[in-house]
Wavefront OBJ file of the C-alpha trace (Angstrom):
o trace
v 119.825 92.235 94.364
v 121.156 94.497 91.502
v 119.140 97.643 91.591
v 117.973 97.651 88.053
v 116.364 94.187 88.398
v 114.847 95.933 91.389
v 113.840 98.835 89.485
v 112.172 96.771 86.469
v 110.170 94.851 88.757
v 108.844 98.326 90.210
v 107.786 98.999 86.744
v 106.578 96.176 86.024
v 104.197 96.040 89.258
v 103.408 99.435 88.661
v 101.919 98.803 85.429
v 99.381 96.404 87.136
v 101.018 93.474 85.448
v 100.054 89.812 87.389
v 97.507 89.055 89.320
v 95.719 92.171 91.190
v 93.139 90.928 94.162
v 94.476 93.545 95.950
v 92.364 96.134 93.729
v 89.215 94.379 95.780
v 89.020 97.273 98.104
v 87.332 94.733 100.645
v 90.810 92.290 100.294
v 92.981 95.880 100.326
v 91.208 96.382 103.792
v 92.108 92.980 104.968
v 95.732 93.397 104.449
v 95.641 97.243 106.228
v 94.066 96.434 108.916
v 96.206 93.382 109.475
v 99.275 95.384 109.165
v 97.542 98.221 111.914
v 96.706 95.206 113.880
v 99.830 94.460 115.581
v 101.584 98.179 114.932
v 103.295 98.864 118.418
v 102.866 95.265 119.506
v 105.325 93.585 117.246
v 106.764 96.432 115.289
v 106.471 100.051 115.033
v 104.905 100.944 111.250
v 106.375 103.937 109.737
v 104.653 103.926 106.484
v 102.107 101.164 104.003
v 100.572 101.175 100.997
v 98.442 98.675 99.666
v 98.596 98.492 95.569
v 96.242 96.657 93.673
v 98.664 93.958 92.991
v 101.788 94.409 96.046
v 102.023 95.890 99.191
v 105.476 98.396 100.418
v 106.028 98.424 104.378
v 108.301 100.846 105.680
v 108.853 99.446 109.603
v 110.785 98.506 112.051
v 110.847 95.048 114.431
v 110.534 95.635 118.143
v 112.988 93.856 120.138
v 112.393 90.062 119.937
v 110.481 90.189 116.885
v 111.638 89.078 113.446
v 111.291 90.858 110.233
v 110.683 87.338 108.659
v 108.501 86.290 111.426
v 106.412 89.028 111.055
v 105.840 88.928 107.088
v 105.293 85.350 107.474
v 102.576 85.880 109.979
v 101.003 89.243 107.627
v 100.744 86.971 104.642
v 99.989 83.957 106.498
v 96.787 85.568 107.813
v 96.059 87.751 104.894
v 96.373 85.451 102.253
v 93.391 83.159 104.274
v 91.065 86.132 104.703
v 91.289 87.225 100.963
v 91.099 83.801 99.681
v 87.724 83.708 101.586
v 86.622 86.822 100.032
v 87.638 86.139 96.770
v 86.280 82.352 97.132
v 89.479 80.701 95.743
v 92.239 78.699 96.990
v 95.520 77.876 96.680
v 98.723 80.925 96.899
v 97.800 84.700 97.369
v 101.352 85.413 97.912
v 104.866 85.245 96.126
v 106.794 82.971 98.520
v 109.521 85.647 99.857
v 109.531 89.361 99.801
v 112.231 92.111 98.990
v 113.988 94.495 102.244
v 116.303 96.524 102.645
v 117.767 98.510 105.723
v 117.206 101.869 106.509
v 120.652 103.390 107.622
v 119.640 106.736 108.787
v 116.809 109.363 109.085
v 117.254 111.039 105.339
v 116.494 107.150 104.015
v 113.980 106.947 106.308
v 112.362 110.209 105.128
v 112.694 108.878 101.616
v 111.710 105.500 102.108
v 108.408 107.274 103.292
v 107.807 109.749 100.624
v 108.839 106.462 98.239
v 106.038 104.021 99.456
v 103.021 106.905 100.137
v 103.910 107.882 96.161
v 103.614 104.494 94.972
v 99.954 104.984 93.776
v 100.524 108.429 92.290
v 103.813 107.214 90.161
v 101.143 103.977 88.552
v 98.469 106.415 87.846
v 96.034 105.684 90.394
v 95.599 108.976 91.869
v 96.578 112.243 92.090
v 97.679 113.011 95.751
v 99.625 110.305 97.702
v 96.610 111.285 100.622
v 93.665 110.403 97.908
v 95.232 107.056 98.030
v 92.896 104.892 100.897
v 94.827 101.683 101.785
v 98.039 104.160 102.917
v 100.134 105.874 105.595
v 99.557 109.364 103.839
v 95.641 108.731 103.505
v 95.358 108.173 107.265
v 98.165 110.428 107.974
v 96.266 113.224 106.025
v 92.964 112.529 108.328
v 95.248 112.289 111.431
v 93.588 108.918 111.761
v 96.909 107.295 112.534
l 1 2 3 4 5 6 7 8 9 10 11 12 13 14 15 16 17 18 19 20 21 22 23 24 25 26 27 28 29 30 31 32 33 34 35 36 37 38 39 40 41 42 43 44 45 46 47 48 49 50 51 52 53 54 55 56 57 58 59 60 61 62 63 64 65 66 67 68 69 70 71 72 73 74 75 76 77 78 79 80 81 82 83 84 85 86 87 88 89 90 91 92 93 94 95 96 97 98 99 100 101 102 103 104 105 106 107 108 109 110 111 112 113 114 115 116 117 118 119 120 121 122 123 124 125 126 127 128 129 130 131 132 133 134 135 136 137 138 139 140 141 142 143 144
């Protein structure tokens, strides 16, 4: 995907735009703990943050496991739980997600610092660690 489609969509999510369930701390919860769920068991989770209307993942498949498999399974299981909080029905989640490879340990390192930023670039706090449904808020409480 050209990168400046990929950067206006960035903006675009990070000005809230669309539909934001994910601001329901108890439906932001959901979708953390189901992504610590199955951390070491089907993939090794390097970095999350949970925005009030998207969700970045920095993480890596373990050996037999899908990257597909595994986001299908997330959103599968997510979107049920949240529509039961929320009491609606119907799609939580867009139908396919975006990826990209990590090619070395400087893009990993920035990948990182990228996603645990995410809510201090939107305006939603002033410390990536003040941020509660993320890898630097856990990180910062060596809760992780």
């Amino acid at each position: 995907m050209d990168i400046e489609i990929r950067k206006r969509i960035a903006a675009y999510l990070d000005q809230g735009h669309g539909s934001c369930y994910l601001k329901e701390h108890r439906v932001a919860k959901i979708v953390q703990d189901a992504m610590l769920f199955f951390d070491k068991e089907k993939y090794l989770l390097s970095a999350w943050v949970v925005m009030p209307n998207h969700v970045h993942l920095v993480t890596t498949p373990l050996p037999g496991k899908s990257l597909a498999g595994i986001i299908q399974s997330l959103k599968s299981f997510t979107a049920n739980e949240a529509n039961k909080v929320l009491g609606r029905r119907g799609t939580f989640w867009m139908p396919d997600y975006f990826d990209r490879y990590i090619r070395s340990q400087r893009h990993l390192v920035a990948a990182i610092v990228c996603v645990e930023n995410n809510p201090v670039k939107a305006g939603l706090c002033r410390r990536p660690e003040d941020w509660p449904f993320s890898s630097a808020w856990f990180r910062a409480r060596e809760e992780w």
